[in-house]
N, C-alpha and C positions, 0 to 999 in steps of 0.2 A: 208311292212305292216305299217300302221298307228299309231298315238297314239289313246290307245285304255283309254284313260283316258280323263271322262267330265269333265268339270268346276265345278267350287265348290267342292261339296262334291267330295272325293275319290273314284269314282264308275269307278273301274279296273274289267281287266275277274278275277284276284283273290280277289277281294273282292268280287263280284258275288258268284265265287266259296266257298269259306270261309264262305258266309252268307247262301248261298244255304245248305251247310252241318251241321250249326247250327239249320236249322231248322231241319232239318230230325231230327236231334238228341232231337231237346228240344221243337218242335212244338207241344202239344197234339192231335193232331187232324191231324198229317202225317201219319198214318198207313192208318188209312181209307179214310183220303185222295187220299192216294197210291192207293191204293185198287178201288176207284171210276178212279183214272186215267188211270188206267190199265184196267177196264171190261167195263165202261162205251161207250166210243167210238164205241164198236162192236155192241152193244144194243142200241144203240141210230140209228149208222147206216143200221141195221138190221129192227127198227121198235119193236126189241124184247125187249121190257120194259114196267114194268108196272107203275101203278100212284104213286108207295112208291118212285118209283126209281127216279122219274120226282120231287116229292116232294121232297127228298132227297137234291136236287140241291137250292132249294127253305131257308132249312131250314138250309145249312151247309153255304150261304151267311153268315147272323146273326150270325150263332153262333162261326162261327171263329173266331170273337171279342170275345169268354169267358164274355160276361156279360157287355160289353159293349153298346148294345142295350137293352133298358129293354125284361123285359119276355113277357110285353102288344104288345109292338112293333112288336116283334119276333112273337106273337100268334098273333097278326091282320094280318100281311102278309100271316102267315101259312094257317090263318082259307080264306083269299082273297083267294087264289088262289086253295084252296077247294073246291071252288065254280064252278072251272071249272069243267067239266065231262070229262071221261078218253079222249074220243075220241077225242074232241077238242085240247087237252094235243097231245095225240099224232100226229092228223095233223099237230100242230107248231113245233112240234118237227121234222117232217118227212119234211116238208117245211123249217127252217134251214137247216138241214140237205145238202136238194139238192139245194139248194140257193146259187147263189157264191158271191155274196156282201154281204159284210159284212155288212154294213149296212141296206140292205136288210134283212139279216139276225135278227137282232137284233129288226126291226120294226116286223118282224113278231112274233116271243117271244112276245114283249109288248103288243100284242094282247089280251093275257090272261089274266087274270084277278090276281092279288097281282105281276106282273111281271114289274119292270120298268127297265131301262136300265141297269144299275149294273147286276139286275139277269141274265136278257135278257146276259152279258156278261159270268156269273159264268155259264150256260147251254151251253154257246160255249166252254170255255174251258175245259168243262168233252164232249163235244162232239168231239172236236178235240185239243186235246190240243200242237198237232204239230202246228197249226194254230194262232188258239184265246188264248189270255188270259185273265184272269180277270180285269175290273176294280174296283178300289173304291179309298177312298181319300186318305189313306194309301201311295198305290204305285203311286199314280198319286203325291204328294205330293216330295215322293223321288225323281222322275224323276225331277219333277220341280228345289228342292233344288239342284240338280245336274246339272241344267242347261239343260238339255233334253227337258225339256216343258217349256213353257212362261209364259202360264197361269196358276192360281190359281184352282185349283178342283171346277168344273163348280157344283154346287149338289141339282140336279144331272144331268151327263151329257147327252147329243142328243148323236143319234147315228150317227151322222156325227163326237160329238165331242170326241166318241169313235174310230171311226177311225184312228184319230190323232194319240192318243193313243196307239194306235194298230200297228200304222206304226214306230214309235217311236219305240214301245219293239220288234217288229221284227228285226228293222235298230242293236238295241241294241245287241238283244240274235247271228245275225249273226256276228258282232265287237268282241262280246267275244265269240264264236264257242261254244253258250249251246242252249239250248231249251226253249222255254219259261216257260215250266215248271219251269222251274230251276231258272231263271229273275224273276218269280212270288215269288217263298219262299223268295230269297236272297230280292227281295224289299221290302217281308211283316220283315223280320227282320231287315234289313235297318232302317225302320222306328222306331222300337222299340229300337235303338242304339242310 
């Protein structure tokens, strides 16, 4: 086995592990996070969900910052993508879905209307979250100070520059034998460290 440790920053499977467990414990927003990780997937790939639930993915982007998007910001994206009607909503969703590029995946999200790549990201990882995980500048940031990424948080990024990204936390979460899931809390508290 390799060294499983990046440049720069200290990013080991147990710092991963370590940071992933702080968040569960001190994350507000891990319960129903949990909660959307676990039911979402079967409902998204079923077709059985409705516009709260689709919205739902919309509105927990933003607010996992706690207030660091204003309330304006937060409510023009909510009220944008309001604007779509159910059925629309659920075509893009039912088209990721059975879509195997990823970034295919991701242009067809941004079809919607208040959906740019970031969301387009946070609606893959409640729809598979063995698969996709989130972007934003948070974890893209760590990966970079860690030596992982080159680039600086494109913002916001293509979904080609999502891929990257994406191949990057995959290489990652198998080096340290977790889930992405788990790459995603440990890098959102990473960054708060």
């Amino acid at each position: 086995m390799g060294d499983d440790r990046l440049r720069g920053m200290d990013l080991t499977r147990s710092v991963v592990e370590t940071n992933a467990e702080e968040y569960r414990r001190e994350e507000p927003l891990f319960s129903v996070e949990q909660e959307a990780i676990d039911i979402f997937p079967s409902m998204f790939a079923a077709g059985d969900f409705g516009f709260r639930d689709a919205e739902w993915v919309v509105m927990w982007y933003y607010r996992r910052f706690l207030g660091e998007f204003s309330h304006a910001k937060r409510q023009a994206v909510e009220a944008e993508f309001g604007e779509n009607d159910y059925e629309t909503i659920h075509q893009a969703i039912a088209d990721a879905v059975s879509t195997v590029d990823p970034e295919a995946k991701v242009e067809r999200l941004t079809d919607l209307s208040g959906v740019d790549v970031p969301i387009a990201t946070g609606f893959l990882m409640f729809i598979d979250p063995e698969a996709y995980v989130v972007v934003g500048e948070r974890e893209w940031t760590v990966l970079r100070d860690a030596g992982a990424l080159s680039d600086p948080y494109p913002d916001p990024p293509t979904a080609a520059e999502y891929v990257t990204y994406l191949d990057c936390c995959r290489d990652l979460a198998d080096r340290f034998d977790c889930d992405l899931w788990t790459l995603y809390m440990a890098l959102w508290r990473l960054w708060k460290a």
